[in-house]
C-alpha positions, 0 to 999 in steps of 0.5 A: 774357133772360140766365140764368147760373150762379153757383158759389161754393166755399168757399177754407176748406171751410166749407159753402156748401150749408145742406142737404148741407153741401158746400163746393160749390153752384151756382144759376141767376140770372135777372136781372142785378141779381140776379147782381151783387148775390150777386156783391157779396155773396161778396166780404165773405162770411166763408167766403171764397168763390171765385166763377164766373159761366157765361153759359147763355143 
């Protein structure tokens, strides 16, 4: 099964992380439906997200 890991930064600086409140979070994904459904949705986010995607097994 593949895992990748997802980091979204946020171009305005606004908080991407809830909890910390940093403009950077990364977390791991374990489906591919998953992945793109969360790639999907970066695009229409209103923090204007950059994402990248690193396969990790």
């Amino acid at each position: 099964m593949a895992t990748w890991e997802l980091t979204a930064t946020s171009r305005t600086g606004q908080p991407v992380n809830p909890i910390t409140g940093a403009a950077t979070d990364s977390i791991t994904v374990y489906s591919q439906a998953d992945l793109d459904r969360r790639v999907e949705a970066a695009k229409s986010d209103p923090r204007d997200l950059d994402v990248t995607v690193r396969r990790i097994s």
